[in-house]
C-alpha positions in Angstrom: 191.8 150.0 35.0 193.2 147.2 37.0 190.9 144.4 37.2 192.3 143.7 40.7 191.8 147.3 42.0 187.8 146.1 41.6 187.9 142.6 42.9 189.8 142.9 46.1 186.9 145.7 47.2 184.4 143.2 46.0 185.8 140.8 47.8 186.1 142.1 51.0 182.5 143.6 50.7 181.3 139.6 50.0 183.1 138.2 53.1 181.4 140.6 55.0 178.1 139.8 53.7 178.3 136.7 56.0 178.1 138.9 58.9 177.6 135.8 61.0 181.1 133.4 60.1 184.4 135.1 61.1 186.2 132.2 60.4 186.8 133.0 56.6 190.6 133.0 55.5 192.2 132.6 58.8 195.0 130.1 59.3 194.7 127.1 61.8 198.3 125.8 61.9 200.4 128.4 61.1 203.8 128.4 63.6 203.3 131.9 65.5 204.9 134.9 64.0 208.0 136.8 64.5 208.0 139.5 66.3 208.9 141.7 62.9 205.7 140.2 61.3 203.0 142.2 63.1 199.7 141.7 62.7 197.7 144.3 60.3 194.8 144.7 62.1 192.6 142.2 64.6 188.8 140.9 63.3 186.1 139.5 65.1 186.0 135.9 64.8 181.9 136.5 63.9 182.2 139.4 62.0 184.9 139.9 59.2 183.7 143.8 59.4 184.4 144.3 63.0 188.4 145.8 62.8 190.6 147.1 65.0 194.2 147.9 65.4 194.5 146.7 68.5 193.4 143.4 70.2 190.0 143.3 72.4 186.7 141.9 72.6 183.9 142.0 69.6 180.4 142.9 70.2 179.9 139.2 71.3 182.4 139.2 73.9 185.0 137.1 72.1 188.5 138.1 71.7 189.5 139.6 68.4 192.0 137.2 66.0 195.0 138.6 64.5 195.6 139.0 60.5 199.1 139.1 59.2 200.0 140.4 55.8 201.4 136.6 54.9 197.8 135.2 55.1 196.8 137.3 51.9 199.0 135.5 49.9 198.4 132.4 51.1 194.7 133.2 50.4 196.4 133.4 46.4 197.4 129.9 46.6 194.4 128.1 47.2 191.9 126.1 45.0 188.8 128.3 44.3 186.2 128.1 46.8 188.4 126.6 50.1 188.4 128.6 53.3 190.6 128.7 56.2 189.6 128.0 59.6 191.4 128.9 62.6 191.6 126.4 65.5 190.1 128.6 68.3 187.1 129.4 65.7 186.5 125.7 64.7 186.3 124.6 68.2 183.7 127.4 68.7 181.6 126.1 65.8 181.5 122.8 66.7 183.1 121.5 63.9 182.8 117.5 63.5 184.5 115.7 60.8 183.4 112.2 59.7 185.1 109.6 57.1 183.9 108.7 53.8 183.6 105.0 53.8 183.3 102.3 51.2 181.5 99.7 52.6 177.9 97.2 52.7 175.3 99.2 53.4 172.9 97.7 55.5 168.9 98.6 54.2 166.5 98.1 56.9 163.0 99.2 56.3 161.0 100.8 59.5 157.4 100.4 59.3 154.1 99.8 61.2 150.9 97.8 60.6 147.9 96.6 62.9 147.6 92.7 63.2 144.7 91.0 61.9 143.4 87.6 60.8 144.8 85.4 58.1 142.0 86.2 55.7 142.7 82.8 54.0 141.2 81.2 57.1 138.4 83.4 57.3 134.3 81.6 57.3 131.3 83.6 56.6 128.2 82.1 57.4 124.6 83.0 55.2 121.2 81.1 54.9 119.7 81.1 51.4 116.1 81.2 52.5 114.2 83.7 54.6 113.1 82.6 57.9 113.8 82.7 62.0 116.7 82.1 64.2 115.0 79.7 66.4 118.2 78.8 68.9 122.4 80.3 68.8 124.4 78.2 70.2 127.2 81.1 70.7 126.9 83.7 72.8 129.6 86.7 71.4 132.4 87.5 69.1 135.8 86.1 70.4 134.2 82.7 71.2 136.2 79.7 70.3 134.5 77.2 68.2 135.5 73.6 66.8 134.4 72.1 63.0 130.8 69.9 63.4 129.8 72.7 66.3 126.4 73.6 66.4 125.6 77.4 65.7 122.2 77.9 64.8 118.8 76.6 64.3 116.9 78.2 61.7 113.0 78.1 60.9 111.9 78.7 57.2 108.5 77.5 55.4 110.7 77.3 52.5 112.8 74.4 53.9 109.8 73.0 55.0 108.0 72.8 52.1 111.3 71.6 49.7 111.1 68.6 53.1 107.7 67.4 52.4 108.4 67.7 48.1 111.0 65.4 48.5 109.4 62.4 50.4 106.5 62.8 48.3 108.8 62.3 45.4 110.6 59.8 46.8 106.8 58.1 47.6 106.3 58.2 43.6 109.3 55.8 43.0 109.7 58.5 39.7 113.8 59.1 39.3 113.3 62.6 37.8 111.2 64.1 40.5 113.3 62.6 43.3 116.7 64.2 41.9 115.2 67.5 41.3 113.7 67.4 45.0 117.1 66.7 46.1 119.2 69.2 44.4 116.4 72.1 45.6 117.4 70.4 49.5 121.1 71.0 48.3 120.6 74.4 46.9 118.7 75.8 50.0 121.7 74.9 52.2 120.6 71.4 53.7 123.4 68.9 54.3 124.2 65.4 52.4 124.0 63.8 56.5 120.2 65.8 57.0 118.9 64.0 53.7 120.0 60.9 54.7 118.2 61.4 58.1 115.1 62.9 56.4 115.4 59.7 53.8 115.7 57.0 57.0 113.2 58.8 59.6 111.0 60.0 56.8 109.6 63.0 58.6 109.9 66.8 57.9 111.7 68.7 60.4 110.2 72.2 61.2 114.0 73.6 61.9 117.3 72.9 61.0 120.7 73.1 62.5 124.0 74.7 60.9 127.1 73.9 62.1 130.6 75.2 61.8 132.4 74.0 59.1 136.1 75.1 60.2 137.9 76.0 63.3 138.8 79.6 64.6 137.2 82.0 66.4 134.1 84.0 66.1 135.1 87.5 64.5 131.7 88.9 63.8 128.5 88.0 65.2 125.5 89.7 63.9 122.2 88.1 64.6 120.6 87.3 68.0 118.1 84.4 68.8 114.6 84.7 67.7 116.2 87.5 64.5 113.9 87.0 61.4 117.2 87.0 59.0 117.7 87.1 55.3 120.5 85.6 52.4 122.1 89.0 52.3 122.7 89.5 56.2 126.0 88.0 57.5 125.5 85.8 60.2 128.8 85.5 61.6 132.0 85.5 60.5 135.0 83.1 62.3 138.7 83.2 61.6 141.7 81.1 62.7 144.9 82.5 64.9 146.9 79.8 64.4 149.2 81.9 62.3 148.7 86.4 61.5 148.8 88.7 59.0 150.6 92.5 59.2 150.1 94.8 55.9 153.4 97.4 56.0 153.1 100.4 54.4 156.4 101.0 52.8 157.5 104.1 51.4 158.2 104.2 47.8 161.9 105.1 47.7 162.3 101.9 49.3 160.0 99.6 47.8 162.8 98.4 45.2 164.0 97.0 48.5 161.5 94.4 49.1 161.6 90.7 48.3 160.0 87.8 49.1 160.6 85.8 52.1 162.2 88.6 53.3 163.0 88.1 57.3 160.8 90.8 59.5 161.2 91.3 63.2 158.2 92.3 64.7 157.8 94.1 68.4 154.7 94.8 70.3 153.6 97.4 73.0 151.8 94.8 74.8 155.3 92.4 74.9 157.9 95.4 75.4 160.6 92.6 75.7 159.6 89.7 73.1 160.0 90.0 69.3 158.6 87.8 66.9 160.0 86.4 63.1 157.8 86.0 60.3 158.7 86.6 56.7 157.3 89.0 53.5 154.7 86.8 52.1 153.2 88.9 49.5 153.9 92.2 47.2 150.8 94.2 46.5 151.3 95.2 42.6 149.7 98.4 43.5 151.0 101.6 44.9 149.0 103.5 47.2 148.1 107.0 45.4 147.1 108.6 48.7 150.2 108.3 51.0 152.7 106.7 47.8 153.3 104.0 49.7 153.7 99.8 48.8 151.9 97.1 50.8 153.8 94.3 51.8 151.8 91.0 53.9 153.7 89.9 56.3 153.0 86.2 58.6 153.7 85.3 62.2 152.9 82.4 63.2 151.0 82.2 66.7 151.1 79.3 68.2 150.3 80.7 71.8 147.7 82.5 70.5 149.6 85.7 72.0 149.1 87.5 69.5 145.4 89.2 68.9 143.6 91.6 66.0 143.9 94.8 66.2 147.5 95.1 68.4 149.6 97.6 66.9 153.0 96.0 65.8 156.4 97.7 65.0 158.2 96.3 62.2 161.9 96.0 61.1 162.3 94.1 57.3 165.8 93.4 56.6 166.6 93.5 53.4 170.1 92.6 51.2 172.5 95.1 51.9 174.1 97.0 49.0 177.7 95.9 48.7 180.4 98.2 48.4 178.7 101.6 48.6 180.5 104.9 49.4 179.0 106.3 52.5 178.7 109.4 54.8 176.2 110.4 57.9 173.2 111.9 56.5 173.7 114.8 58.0 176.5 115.8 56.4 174.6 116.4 53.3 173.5 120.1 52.6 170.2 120.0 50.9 169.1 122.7 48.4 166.4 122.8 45.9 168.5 122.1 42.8 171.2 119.9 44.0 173.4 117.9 47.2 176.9 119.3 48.7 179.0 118.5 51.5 181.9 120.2 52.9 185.5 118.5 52.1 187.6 118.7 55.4 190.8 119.0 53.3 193.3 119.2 56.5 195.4 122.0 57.9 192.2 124.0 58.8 191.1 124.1 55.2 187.7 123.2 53.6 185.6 123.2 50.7 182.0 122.6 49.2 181.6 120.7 46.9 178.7 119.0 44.6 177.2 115.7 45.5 174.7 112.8 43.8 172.9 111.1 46.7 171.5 108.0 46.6 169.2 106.2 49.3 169.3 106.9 52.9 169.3 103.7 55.7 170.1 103.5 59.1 171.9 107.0 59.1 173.7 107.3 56.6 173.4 108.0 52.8 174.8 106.6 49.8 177.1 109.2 47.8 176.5 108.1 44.4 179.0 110.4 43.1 181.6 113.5 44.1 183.5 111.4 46.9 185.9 108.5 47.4 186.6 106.2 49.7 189.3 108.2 52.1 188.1 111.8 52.5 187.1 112.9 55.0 183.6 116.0 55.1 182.3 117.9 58.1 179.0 116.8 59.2 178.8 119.4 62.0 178.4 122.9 61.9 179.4 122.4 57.7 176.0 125.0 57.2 178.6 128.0 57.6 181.4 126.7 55.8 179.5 125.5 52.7 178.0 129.4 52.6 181.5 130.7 52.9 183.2 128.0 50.6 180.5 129.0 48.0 180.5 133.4 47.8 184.4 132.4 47.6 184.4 130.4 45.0 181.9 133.2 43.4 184.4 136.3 44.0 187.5 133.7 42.7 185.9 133.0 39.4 185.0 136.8 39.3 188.7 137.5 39.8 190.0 135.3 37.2 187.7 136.8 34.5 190.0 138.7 31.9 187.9 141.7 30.3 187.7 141.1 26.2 190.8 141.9 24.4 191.6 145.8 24.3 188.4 146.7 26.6 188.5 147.7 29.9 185.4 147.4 32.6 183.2 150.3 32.3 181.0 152.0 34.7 178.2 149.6 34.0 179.9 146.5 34.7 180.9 147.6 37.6 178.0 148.4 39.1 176.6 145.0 37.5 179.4 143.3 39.8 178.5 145.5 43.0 174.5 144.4 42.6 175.4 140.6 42.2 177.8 141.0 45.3 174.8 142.5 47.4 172.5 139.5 46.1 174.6 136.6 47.9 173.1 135.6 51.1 173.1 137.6 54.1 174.0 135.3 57.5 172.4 135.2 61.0 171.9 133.5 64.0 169.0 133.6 66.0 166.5 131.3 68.3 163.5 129.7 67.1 160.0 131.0 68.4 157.5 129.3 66.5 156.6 127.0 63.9 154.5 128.3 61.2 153.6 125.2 59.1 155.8 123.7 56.7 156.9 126.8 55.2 157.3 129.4 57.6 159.4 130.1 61.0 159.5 132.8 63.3 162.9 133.5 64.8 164.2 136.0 67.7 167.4 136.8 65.6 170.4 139.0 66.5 171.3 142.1 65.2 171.8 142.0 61.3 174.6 144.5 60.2 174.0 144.6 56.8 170.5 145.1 56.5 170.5 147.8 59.6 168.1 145.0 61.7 168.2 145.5 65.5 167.3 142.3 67.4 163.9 141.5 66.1 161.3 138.6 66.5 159.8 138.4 63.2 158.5 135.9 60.8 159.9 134.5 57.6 159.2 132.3 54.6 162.0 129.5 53.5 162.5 128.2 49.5 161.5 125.5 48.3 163.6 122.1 49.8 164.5 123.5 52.7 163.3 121.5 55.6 161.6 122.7 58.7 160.5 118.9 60.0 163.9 119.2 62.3 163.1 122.2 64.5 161.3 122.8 67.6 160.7 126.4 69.5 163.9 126.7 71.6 166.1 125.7 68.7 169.4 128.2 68.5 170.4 128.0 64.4 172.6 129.5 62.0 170.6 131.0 59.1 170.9 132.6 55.5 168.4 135.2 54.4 168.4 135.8 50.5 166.5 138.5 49.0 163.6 137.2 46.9 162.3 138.6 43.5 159.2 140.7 45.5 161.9 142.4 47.8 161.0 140.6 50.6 163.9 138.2 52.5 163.6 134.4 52.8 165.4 131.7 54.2 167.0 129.6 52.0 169.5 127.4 54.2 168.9 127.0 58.0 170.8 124.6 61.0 170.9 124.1 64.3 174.2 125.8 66.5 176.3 123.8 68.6 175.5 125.6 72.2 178.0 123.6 74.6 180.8 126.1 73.2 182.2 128.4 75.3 180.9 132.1 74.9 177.6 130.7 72.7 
């Protein structure tokens, strides 16, 4: 039997599997024919299935395309897996080719962060006795205060008593008992300048003042005035503005990108058209387990004293480019769960999918570690159809090429092995999104599906695994692939939005 008697069937029946994409094997360029070479029949430029021998309209209203006997062999010619577009049809899709460039790729981290104070400058204030808060010299968190200020008087028996120890020591004239009344003074908190006034005026006091000893402003206040307060309880706490910190949360793809003194441009709701410079001061060795990201500390100085706790601050850290990378726009990458493609716009109307290794992703564009060069040129528009046509083509070629084992011909078997893997490959659509159902299910208002007998339905459906729904709102119009899963039920395993603007979408 002759191999190609099987395969031309086969492939015919695959090309219509893509109900959807009309464009398959149809030239772009070609000079118009004579008037000898008449067309064999006229398609539907979205619907390889839809024939007829005379030109027209297809069930969408678009005018049928002609297909010449000299197109079949030109079909013979090409490398496995390239497909033919014609002009008309690539207009219609939207088609938008971009260059692949070799060039420094500039790595700026986006993040976020709330500002706070420079925890280096941060005073907490305790007592180490028990006792009463006879006087507070500040009223409220926020107030300003100065190093020497007054901030409390305290009342304790304790201090007190260790008073009256020490004068009677020093009454004694005994050297040991006077240095062990004075460090006990010392370890309860009381100042070298309230010894020497206890020492010259030689009288107990019943209360004694704290002051501050540092500048900044009063972040915590905890205790009001006549408060019996203990060693554990935080008085207050004060902190200095003269300079801030930011912790980023960066992701962990990109925290190989950070270094130190790395220039950060910050921007603030409150100053829509300011931006301040600090710099990365600090790494954090640790990643966070929870949301896998790295903290990085970050310092403004604030001089004006603009800048407060608590504002919310947007952050761009700019970070060494990396030099001579090959580049595309990340949308041109077709994501799957095993691997990267993109579509190579190969001229004349011709394209082809082919296998990618990405790398990181800044600024819009992604690094093609390898499968391009510098020069080509891939579809970053509308290259969801292509790369599922480029792909069952490249299937049905290698099908072709297959010799059968030397004096053996394909048996009954075979061929219906080759019939069940053609009905396998995915099945095309187009429809409008309805809902979002979570990361993992859509529901879409599709049109009708040939090959599976659907009328227009609006009906639910699960996608594979790597295939990203974070893109799509309710309203969306997209190109989709169903593929039949193990339990008999039909996924989605590639999905995009469609280019609307187009006349007759």
């Amino acid at each position: 039997m002759n191999i190609k008697k099987i395969i031309f069937p086969l492939l015919a029946f695959g090309l219509g599997v893509i109900a959807t994409v009309g464009y398959v094997s149809m030239p772009q360029n070609s000079p118009k024919p004579m008037a000898e070479n008449k067309p064999l029949y006229w398609v539907a430029p979205m619907d390889a299935n839809y024939r007829r021998e005379e030109p027209g309209l297809s069930p969408m209203g678009m005018e049928l395309v002609p297909f010449y006997a000299d197109e079949s062999a030109d079909e013979s010619n090409r490398e496995p897996g390239t497909v033919k577009i014609s002009a008309s049809i690539e207009n219609s899709l939207g088609v938008k080719v971009a260059n692949v460039l070799q060039q420094d790729m500039h790595r700026n981290i986006q993040s976020a962060g709330f500002l706070q104070y420079d925890e280096s400058s941060i005073q907490h204030y305790h007592v180490r006795v028990n006792g009463w808060l006879e006087k507070l010299y500040v009223n409220s968190a926020g107030d300003r205060i100065k190093t020497g200020q007054k901030l409390f008087d305290l009342y304790s028996p304790e201090l007190v008593y260790a008073q009256e120890e020490y004068l009677a020591a020093r009454l004694t004239n005994n050297k040991t008992l006077i240095q062990a009344a004075l460090l006990k003074l010392r370890a309860l908190g009381v100042s070298n300048k309230q010894v020497k006034s206890l020492e010259k005026n030689k009288k107990v006091r019943q209360t004694l003042t704290f002051y501050a000893v540092r500048p900044g402003y009063i972040s915590n206040l905890n205790v009001r005035q006549g408060m019996y307060i203990q060693p554990q309880l935080e008085i207050m706490a004060t902190g200095d503005l003269s300079s801030i910190w930011v912790i980023a949360e960066v992701f962990e793809r990109q925290a190989s990108w950070l270094e130190m003194a790395a220039p950060v441009e910050m921007t603030l709701a409150a100053f829509p058209d300011k931006k301040w410079q600090g710099k990365v001061d600090y790494i954090f060795p640790v990643l966070n387990s929870e949301n896998r990201t790295v903290q990085a500390r970050i310092v403004f100085e604030n001089p004006d004293l603009k800048l407060k706790p608590n504002m919310f601050a947007e952050l761009n850290i700019q970070v060494r480019p990396l030099n001579n990378a090959i580049v595309i726009p990340s949308e041109a990458v077709i994501y799957s769960s095993d691997m990267q493609r993109v579509v190579l716009a190969l001229g004349n109307g011709q394209f082809r999918s082919t296998r990618v290794i990405t790398g990181i992703q800044s600024m819009g564009f992604t690094q093609i570690i390898e499968g391009l060069e510098d020069g080509q040129k891939v579809v970053q528009s509308a290259q969801f159809l292509i790369d599922s046509e480029s792909s069952i083509n490249a299937e049905l070629s290698r099908m072709q090429h297959e010799k059968p084992s030397m004096n053996m011909q394909m048996d009954t078997d075979a061929m219906e092995n080759m019939a069940m893997d053609t009905k396998a490959m995915p099945i095309m659509a187009i429809g409008v999104v309805t809902a979002l159902e979570g990361k993992d299910a859509i529901e879409i208002k599709h049109r009708p599906i040939k090959e599976l007998d659907w009328p227009v339905m609006q009906m639910s459906f699960d996608v594979q695994e790597g295939v990203s729904l974070s893109s799509f709102s309710e309203g969306d119009s997209v190109n989709f692939s169903l593929q039949k899963s193990p339990q008999g039920s039909y996924v989605i395993n590639k999905i995009e939005k469609r280019d609307t603007s187009k006349k007759g979408e």
